[in-house]
N, C-alpha and C positions, 0 to 999 in steps of 0.2 A: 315689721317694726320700723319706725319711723327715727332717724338720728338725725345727729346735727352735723350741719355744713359747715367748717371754718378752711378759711384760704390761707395758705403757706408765706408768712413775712421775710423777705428774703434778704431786705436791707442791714447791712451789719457783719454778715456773716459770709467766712469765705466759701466759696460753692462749689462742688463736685458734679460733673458732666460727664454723662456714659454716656458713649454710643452704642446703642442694642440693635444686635443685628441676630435675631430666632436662629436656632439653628438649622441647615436643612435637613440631617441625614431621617429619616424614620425611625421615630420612634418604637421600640421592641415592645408590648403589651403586654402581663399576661395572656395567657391561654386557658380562657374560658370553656370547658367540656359542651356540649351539644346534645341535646337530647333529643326523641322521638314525640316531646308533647305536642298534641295537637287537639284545637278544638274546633266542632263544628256548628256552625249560626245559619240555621236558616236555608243548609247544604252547601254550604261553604264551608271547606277546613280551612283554619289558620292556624300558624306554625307558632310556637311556644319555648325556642329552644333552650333559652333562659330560664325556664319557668321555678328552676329551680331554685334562683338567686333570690326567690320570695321566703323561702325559710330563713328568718333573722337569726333561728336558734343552731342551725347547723355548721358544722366544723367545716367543711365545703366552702360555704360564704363566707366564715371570719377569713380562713384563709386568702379566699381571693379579694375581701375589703385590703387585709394587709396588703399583699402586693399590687394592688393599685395605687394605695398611697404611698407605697414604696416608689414606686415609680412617678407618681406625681411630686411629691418631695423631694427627689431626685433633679427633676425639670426645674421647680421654683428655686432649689439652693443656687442653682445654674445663673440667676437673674441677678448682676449683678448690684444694682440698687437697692435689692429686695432688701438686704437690711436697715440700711438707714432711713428705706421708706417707714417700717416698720418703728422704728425708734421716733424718726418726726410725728407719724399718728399717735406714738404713746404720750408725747410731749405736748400735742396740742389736744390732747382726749382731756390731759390733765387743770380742767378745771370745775368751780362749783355748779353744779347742776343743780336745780330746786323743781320740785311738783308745785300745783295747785293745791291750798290749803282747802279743808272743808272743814266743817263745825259738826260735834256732836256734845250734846248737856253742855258744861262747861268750857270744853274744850275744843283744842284746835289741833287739828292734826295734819303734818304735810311730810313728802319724800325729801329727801338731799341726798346729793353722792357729791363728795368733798373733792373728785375730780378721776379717780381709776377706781373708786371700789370695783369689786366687783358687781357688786348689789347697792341699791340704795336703800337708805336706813326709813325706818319711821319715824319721826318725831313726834312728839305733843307738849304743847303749852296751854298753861291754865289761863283763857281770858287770850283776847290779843293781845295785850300787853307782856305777857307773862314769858318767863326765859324759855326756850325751847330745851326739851332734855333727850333724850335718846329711849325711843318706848319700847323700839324691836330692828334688832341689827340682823339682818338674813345671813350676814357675812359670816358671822356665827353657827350656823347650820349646819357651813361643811367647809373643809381647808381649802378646797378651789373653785371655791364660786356657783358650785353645779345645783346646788338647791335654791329656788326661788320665789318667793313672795307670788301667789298667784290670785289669789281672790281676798276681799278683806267684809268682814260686817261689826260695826259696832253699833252695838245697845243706844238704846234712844235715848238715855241716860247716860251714857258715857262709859259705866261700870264693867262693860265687858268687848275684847276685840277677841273676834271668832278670826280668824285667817287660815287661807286655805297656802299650803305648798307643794312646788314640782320638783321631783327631781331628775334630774339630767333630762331638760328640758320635755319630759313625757305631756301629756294632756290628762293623765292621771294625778291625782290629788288629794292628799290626805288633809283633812282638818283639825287644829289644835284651835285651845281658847286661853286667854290670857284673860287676869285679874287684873284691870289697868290700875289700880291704888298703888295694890302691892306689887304689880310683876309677876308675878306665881302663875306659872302655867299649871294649868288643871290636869286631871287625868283623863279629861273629856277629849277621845281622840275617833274622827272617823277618817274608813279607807273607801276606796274605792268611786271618788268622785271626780263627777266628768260634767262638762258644760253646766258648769252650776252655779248660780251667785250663794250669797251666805243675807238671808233676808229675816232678823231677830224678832221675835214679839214676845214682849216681856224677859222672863229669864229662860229663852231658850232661842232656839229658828228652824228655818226652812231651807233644804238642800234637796240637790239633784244627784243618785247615784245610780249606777249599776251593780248587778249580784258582781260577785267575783270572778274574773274570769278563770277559765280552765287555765293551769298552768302551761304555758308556753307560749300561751295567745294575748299575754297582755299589751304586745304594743303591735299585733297585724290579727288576732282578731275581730270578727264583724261585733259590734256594741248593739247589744238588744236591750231594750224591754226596760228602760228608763223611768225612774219611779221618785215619786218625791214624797221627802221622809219630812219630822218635826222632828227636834234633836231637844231633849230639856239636858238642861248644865245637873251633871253631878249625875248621870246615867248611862249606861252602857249604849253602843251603838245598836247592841242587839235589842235594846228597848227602844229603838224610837217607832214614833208613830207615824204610818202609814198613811200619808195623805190623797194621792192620787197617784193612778197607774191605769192602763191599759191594754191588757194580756191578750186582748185579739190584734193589737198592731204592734208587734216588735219591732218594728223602726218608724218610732217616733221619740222624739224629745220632748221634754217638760220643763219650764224655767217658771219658778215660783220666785214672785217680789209682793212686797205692800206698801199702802201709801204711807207717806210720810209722818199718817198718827196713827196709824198700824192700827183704823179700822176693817179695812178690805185687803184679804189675800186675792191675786191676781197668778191666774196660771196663762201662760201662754202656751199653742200646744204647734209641733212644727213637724214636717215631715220631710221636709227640704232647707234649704238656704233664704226664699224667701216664699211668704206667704205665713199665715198661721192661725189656728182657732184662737177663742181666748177664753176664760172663764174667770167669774167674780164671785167671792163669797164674804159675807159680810159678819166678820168674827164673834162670837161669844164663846162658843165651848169648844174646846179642840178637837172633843172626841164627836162631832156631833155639826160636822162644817159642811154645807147646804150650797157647793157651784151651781151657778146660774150659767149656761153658754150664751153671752151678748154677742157674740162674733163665730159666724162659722168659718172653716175653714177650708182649702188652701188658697184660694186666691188674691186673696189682699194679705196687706199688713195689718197692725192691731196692736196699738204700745199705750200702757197707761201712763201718762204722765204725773196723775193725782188726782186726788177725790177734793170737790167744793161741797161738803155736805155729804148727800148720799147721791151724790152725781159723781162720774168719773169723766175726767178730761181725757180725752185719748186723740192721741196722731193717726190717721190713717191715710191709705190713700185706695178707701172703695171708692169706685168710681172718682177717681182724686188722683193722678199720675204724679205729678207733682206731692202731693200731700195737702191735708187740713186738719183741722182743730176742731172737734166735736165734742161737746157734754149729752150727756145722758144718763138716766138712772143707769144705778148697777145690776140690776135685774131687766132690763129693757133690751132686749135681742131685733128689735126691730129697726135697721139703720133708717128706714124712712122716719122715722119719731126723732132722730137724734137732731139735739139742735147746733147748728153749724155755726161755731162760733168766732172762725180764721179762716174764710173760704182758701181753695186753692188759688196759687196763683201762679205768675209765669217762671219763678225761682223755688228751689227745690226747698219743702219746710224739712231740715234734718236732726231738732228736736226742739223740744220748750221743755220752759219749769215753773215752776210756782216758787216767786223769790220778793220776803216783803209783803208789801200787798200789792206786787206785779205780776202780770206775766210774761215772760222774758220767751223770745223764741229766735231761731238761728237759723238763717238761710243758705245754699249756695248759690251762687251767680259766676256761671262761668266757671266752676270750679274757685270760687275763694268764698271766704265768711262775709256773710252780712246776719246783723242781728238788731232784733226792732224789742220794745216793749210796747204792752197794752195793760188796758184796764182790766179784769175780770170780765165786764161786759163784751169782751173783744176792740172797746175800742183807742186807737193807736196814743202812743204818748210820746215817745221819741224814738230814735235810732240810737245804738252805739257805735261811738265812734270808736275805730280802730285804726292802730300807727300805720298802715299800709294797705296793700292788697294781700293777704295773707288766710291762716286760717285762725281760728278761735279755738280753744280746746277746755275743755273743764271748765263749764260756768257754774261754781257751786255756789250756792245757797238754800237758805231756808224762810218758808213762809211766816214766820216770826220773827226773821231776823232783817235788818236794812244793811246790812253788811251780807258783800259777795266778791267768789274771785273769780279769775279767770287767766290763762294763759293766749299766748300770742306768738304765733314765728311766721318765718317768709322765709322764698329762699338765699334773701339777703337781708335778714333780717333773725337776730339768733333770739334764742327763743329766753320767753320774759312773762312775769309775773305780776298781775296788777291788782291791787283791792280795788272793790268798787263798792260806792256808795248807791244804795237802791232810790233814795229819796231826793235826792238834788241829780244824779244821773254824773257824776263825777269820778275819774278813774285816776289811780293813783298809783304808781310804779314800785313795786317792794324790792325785786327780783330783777336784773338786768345780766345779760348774760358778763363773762369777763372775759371772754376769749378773743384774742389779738384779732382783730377785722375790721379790715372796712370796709364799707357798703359802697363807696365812692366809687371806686376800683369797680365796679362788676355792674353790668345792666340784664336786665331780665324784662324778655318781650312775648307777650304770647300772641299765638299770630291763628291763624283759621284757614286750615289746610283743605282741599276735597280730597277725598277717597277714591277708592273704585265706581262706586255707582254713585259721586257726587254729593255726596251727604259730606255738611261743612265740621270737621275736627278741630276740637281746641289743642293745642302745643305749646307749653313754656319751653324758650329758648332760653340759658343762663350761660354768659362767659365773660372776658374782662371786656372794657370799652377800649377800643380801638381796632380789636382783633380784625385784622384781614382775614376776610371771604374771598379766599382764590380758590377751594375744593381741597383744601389741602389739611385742615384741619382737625385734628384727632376730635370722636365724637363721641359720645355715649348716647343711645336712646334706651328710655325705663318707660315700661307702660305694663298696667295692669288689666283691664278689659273684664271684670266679672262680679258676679254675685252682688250688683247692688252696690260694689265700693267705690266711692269718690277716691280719685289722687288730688292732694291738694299742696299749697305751696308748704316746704318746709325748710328746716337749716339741718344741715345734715355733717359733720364731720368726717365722717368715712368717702365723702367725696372730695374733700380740699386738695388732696397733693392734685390730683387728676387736673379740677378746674384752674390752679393756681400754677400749674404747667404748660398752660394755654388752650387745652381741653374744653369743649363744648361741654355744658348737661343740656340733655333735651327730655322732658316727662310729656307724654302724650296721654291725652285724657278720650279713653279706645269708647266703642257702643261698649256696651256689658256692663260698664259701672253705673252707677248713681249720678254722674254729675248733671244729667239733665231728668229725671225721673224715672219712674218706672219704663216708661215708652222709649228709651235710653239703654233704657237694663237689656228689656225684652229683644231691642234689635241683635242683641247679640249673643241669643242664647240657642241651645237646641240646632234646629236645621238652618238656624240664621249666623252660627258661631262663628263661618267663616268672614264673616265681615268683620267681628273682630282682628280676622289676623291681617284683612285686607288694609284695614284703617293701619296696622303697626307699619305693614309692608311700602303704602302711600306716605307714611313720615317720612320714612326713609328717604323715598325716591323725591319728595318737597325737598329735604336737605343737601340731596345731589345735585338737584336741581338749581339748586336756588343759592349753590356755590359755598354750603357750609363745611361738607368735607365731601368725599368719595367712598366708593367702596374699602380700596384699601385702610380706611381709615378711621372707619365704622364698627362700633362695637353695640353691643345691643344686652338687654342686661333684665331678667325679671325674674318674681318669686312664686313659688304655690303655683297659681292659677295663670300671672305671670310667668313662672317656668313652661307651662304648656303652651303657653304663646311665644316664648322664645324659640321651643323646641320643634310649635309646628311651621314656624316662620323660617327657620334656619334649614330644615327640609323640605319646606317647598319651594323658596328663594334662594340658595346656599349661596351664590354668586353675589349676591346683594352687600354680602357682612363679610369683615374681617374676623370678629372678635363675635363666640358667642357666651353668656352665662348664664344659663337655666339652674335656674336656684332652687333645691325641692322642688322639683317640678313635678305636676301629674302626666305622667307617661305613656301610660298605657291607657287607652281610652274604653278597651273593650272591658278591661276587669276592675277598672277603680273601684267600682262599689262593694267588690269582693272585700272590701279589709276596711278593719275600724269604721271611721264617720264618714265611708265615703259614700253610701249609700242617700246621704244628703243634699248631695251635688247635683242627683238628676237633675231636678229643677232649674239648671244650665245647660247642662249637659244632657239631659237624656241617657237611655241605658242601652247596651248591644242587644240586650234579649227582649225590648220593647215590643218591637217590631223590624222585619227588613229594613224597609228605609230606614230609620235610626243607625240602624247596625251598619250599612253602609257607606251612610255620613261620618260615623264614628271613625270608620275603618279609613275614610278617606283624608283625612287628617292627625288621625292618632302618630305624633310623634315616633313612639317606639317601631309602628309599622308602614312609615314612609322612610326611612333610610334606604339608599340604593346603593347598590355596591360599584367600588369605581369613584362614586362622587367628588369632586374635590370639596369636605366642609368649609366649614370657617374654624379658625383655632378655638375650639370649646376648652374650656372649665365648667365642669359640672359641680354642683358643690352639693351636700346632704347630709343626713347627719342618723348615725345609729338609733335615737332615741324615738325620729320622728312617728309620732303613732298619730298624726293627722294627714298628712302625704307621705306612707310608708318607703322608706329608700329603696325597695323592691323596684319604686317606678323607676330611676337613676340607676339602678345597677343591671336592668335588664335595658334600659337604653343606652349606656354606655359600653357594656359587652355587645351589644348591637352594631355601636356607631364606630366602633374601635376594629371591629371585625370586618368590614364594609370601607371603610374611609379610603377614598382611594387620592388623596395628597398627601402632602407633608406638614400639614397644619398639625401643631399637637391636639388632639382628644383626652383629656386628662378628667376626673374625677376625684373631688376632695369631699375623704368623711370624713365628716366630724365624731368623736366620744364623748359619750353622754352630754349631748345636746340632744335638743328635737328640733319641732319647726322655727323655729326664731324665739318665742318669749321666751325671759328670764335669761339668756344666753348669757354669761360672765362678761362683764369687760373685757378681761384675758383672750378671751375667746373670740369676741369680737375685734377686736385692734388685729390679731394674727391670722384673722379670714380676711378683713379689711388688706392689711399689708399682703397678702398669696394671691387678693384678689385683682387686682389693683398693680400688683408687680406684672400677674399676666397678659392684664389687658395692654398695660402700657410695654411693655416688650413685644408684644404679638403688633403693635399700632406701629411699633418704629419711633418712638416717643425719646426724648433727650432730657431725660427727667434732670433737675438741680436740685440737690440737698445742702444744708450747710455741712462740710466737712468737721465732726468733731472728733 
């Protein structure tokens, strides 16, 4: 999840100066029991001692989550700035935050949080013009924030919001529907839904569920057999209807959308992270709906953007690394017929729309937004211009409408709200953030590092102007490295005390993501993964290098796919980092696909029971199974969270009884779970400002940091 950056104003206010000095003695850990599991790959046993910490449901495991956060809690009360760090985040968290408005029938609809909700609200007004009113407050849902707004579909007409919600951050999802006139929630309720949008036609829609799981399995059992239903309003879930399934492949997913006049239902079908079939059917009777497959699968992408007639616009990147812009009938399966309407080019295409009578499409370059408009024909009409080098976020509009909006941030630059006009090509600022900053104060450079094997890496540097480069420099580095995901510039609050302490950010753009194409993605997947962690490991050593901080000084920080790069970085480098925080991270390399969605992943990753080779690669960098005993770490915080049913905490809790058993410094190893959270969405405010503040108190204690507060 992506937050906002604001920097600490220190003028005015009388200021408080600790000196932190970690403690040395050793830390006392629980004592985690040992078992005999062991499994064998290929005539190799591997040892399993932990294996037990994967039952979420056992009295075993609560117990020992307790006493490690006992003990972790313990360590943070110890930090004596921890609280007023904790107080200044609440104080600069507190202001108006606003979404990107989108239009449906008559209205307009957009998010706000007034400054700490926990949740932010729904709004709608009738007309632009019209006064905004309060349509769905999630804060309402439950006393501490744990229930969340997770998916939203409303009627082409306006008359009905289907919204899907999580609780305690799960990836499970119940559905309700609201009457937007009157407010009256329906009795129209489904359970059981996962990776799904909410996609309506007429008075009903389209959802993505699984059967029920067995009891006890619902946040670490494996998800099979994914099936997309038609929900009609004012009928039971056990009445809806059946639209597509696939009973000889239990793990695949399904994600049903339509275009924009809900003539073509659009199935995409996926068996990994990237790649995917597609199918198109072209609607009349619901009991009686006729898929065409235009797109096999797994090798390419396949996304419709919309229909011009009975032609569908689609992004791909067959034979297209980068991506392009293709029309073709919706029954035409033959990519040589499609006509290329946006060839590829040398910046990455990462979506278009039909907006007006434009077509608006959105590039990266280098990791920031660029975004062009064209005719229908494909051909170009102008660029939009944007306040900086930054990203673009929510460009909504509609094909009948000349009004569009859009959001904007950087990482000095807080995030804003603009209307735009489709027809004169003119942007208009609604939304400006209000939080104390200024951009004056701070430079941000990004610079083109080599690697191991010489391949040239993008890196945003952000800290204040003037900062002396002696290697002394408290530093942060974040990088993500996988599945096709761009890191791009953002404003981030939960970073401020850090930067505004004299703290470096450093975000490193790894092979694995998107920011340069699929050939980007690819270098860093499977038996190439380790160039991933080599690209993390070579920022480092550029910023050693190059006299922005030193080892002692260095802290390194990622999430999900991120935490497995923290984790395999920190054990095979350990001497490199002061400070480590593997955020949910994937742990265990040999059994991830064992539990919930993780079976999706191979397609980066690869599986232990593929083949040898696989299994060896896996083995040769799987975090949980490179700790060595003796080691001197780096002061870890592990952070995770009970709920998470997409990177289950089994992987954190078997790597931190691992890394706690083995440690052989005096660096703390600590562990923070979180209650009822999962992987980051929908997290409460509360919850986040008090991760922020534990997280943040750590780093800068373990760095030697001389943090200033104002004394109140």
């Amino acid at each position: 999840m992506k937050t906002k950056i604001v920097l600490l104003t220190v003028i005015g206010f009388m200021f408080l100066t600790q000196q932190c000095q970690p403690p040395k003695e050793k830390i006392k850990y629980p004592v985690a029991k040992k078992t005999d599991s062991v499994d064998v790959y290929f005539g190799k046993k591997v040892n399993d001692p932990y294996r037990w910490l994967e039952d979420d449901n056992s009295e075993e495991t609560a117990l020992w989550v307790t006493e490690e956060n006992t003990v972790t809690n313990a360590y943070l009360d110890k930090i004596p700035f921890r609280p007023a760090l904790e107080k200044r985040l609440t104080e600069i968290w507190n202001y108006p935050k606003y979404g990107v408005p989108f239009n449906k029938g008559d209205y307009y609809f957009f998010f706000k949080n007034n400054g700490v909700q926990n949740q932010s609200v729904m709004y709608i007004q009738n007309g632009l013009d019209g006064d905004p009113e309060v349509l769905l407050d999630p804060n309402t849902l439950s006393e501490d924030g744990t229930v969340a707004l997770s998916s939203l579909g409303i009627s082409k007409d306006g008359s009905y919001l289907a919204y899907g919600i999580s609780r305690g951050g799960s990836d499970w999802n119940e559905i309700y529907v609201m009457n937007i006139a009157t407010r009256e929630i329906l009795e129209d309720h489904i359970n059981w839904v996962k990776f799904s949008g909410i996609s309506w036609k007429g008075d009903g829609f389209f959802y993505s569920s699984y059967d029920e799981p067995k009891e006890g399995d619902e946040l670490s059992g494996q998800n099979q057999f994914h099936k997309v239903y038609f929900h009609q309003l004012g009928k039971s879930q056990k009445d809806d209807l059946l639209i597509f399934e696939d009973n000889d492949n239990p793990l695949r997913n399904f994600y049903a959308y339509l275009t924009e006049d809900e003539k073509f239902l659009i199935i995409g079908e996926t068996e990994s992270t990237s790649g995917n079939a597609l199918y198109a059917a072209k609607l009349n009777k619901l009991t009686d709906i006729k898929f065409t497959k235009i797109a096999e699968g797994f090798d390419y992408d396949y996304n419709v953007v919309d229909n011009i007639g009975d032609e569908l616009l689609l992004i791909t990147n067959h034979k297209a690394p980068n991506k392009k812009l293709v029309l073709t009938q919706y029954n035409n399966s033959d990519p040589t017929k499609w006509n290329i309407l946006i060839p590829e080019s040398e910046n990455v295409l990462e979506g278009a729309s039909l907006v007006g009578e434009l077509l608006f499409t959105q590039y990266l370059k280098d990791a920031s937004s660029k975004a062009y408009f064209y005719n229908i024909d494909g051909s170009f009409v102008r660029e939009l211009e944007l306040p900086a080098i930054g990203t673009l976020s929510g460009f909504n509009g509609e094909k009948n409408k000349n009004t569009a909006f859009y959001g904007f941030t950087s990482f000095t630059f807080p995030s804003s709200v603009y209307k735009f006009d489709v027809a004169n090509g003119k942007s208009a600022l609604m939304h400006s953030s209000e939080v104390d900053f200024d951009p004056e104060k701070y430079i941000t450079n990004q610079i083109f590092y080599e690697s191991k094997d010489g391949t040239k890496v993008p890196m945003f540097i952000i800290h204040k102007k003037g900062l002396k480069m002696d290697g002394n420099n408290p530093t942060m580095l974040y990088a993500y490295g996988g599945f096709n995901i761009s890191l791009t510039p953002s404003f981030s609050i939960s970073r401020s005390a850090f930067i505004e302490q004299g703290g470096i950010y450093v975000m490193a753009n790894l092979r694995g993501g998107g920011e340069y194409g699929e050939e980007w993605h690819e270098a860093g997947t499977k038996l190439q993964k380790q160039n991933v962690f080599d690209d993390f490991i070579y920022a480092a050593k550029y910023l050693i290098k190059n006299k922005y901080t030193s080892s002692e000084k260095l802290a390194i920080i990622g999430g999900s796919n991120g935490g497995l790069l923290v984790g395999a970085c920190m054990t095979q480098q350990p001497e490199l980092f002061k400070v480590a925080i593997p955020i949910v991270g994937v742990m265990d390399m040999l059994r991830y696909h064992n539990f919930t969605i993780g079976w999706a992943w191979a397609s980066d990753y690869g599986r232990s029971d593929d083949d040898e080779e696989m299994f060896k690669y896996l083995l040769g960098y799987s975090p949980l199974h490179n700790i060595k005993k003796g080691v001197n770490y780096p002061a870890t915080l592990a952070i995770t969270a009970d709920h998470d049913d997409r990177v289950v905490p089994a992987h954190t809790f078997k790597f931190m009884a691992t890394l706690q058993e083995n440690n052989g410094g005096k660096n703390p190893v600590l562990v923070r779970i979180e209650t009822k959270a999962g992987h980051g969405a929908g997290k409460p405010t509360t919850k986040q400002i008090s991760e922020a503040a534990d997280m943040y108190s750590f780093i800068m204690y373990n760095l030697g940091m001389k943090p200033k507060f104002n004394d109140q």
